[in-house]
C-alpha positions as CSV (number, residue, x, y, z in Angstrom):
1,X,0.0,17.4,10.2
2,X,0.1,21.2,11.1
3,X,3.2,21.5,13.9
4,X,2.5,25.2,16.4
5,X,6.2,26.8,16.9
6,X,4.7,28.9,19.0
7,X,2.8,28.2,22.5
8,X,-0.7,29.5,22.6
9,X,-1.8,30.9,26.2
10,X,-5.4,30.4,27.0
11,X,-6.7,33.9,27.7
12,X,-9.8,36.1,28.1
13,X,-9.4,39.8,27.2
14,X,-11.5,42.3,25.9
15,X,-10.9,43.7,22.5
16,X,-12.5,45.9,19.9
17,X,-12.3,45.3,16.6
18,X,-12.5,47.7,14.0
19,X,-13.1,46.2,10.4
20,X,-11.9,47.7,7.2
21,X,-15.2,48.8,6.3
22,X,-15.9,51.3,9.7
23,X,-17.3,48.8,11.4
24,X,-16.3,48.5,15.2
25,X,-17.3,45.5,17.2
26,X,-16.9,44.1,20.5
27,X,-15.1,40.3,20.8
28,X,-12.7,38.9,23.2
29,X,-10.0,36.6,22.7
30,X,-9.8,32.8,23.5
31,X,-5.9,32.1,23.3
32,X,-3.1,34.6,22.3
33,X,0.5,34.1,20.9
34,X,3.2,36.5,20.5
35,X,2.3,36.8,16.4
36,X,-1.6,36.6,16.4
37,X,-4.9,35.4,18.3
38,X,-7.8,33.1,18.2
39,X,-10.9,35.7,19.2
40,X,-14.4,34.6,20.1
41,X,-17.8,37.0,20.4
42,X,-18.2,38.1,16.9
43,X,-21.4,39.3,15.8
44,X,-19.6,40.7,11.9
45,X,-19.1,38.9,9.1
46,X,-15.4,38.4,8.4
47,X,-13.3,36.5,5.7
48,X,-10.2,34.9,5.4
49,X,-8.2,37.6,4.1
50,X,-9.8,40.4,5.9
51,X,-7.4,43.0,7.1
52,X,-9.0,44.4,10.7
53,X,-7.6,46.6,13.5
54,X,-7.9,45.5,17.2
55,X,-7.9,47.9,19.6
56,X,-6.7,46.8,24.0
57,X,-6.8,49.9,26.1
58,X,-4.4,52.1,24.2
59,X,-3.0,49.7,22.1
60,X,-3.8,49.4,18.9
61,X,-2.5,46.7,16.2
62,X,-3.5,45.2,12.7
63,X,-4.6,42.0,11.8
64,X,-5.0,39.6,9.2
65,X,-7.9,37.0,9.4
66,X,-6.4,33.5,8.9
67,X,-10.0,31.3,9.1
68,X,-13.2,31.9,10.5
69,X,-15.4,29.3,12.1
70,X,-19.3,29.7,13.1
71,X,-19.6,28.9,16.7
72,X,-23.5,29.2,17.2
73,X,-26.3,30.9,16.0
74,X,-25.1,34.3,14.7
75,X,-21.3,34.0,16.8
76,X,-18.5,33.5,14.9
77,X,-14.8,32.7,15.8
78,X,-11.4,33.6,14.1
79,X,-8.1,33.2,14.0
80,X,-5.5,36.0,13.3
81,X,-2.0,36.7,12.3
82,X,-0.9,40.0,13.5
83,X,0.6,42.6,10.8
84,X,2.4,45.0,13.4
85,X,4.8,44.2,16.1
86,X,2.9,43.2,19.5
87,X,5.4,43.7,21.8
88,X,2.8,45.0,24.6
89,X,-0.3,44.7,23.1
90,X,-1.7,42.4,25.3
91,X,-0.1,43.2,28.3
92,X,1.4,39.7,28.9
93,X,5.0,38.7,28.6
94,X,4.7,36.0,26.0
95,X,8.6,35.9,25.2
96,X,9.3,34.1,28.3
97,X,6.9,31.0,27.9
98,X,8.6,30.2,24.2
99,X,12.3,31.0,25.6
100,X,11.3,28.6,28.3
101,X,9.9,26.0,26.1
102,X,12.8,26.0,23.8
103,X,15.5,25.9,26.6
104,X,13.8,22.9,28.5
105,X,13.7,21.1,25.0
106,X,17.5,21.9,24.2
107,X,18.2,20.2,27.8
108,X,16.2,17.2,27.0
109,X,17.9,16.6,23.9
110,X,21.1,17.2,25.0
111,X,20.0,14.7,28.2
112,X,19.4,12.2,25.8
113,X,21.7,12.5,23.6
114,X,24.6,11.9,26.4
115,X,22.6,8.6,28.1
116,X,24.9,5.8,28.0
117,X,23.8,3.2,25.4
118,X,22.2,-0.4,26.5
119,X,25.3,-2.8,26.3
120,X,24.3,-5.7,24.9
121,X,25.2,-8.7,26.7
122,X,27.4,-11.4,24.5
């Protein structure tokens, strides 16, 4: 079974994608991490493998196409691994939540691993 490291955050933002063949469309996103996103509203064709551009505001960052799932008549979802760095592409602190995450988990561990033992009575 397929284990996340990293925490997805459910967000909606805008995006326009540009594909490798000229084509820009409009999509949003459906859930974002600080390596990639899962984006919903696509009216192109896309393939795993795909290498597109998304472009937020300013921002502007590649993309590899990891699957791509057909949603309803004509939409399309699909996942994406990002190619550049996304430190403020989406305008969201992601860092935090996966610091976070990974310090309460040390704490638990720890936690448990100190917990006295059940004696067993004799």
């Amino acid at each position: 079974m397929e284990r996340r490291i990293l925490r997805r955050r459910r967000m909606v933002l805008p995006v326009k994608l540009a594909a490798a063949d000229g084509v820009t469309s409009l999509a949003h996103t459906i859930d974002i991490t600080i390596e990639g996103a899962r984006i919903a509203g696509l009216r192109q064709q896309l393939q795993p493998g795909n290498q597109i551009t998304l472009r937020r505001g300013s921002h502007k960052a590649r993309f590899t196409v990891v699957w791509v799932s057909q949603v309803g008549s004509g939409e399309m979802q699909a996942g994406l691994k990002c190619v550049d760095r996304l430190d403020a592409f989406w305008g969201v602190d992601l860092h935090s939540d996966d610091q976070k995450t990974a310090y309460d988990t040390k704490m638990l561990l720890e936690l448990l691993s100190s917990s006295p033992k059940n004696p067993r009575s004799h």
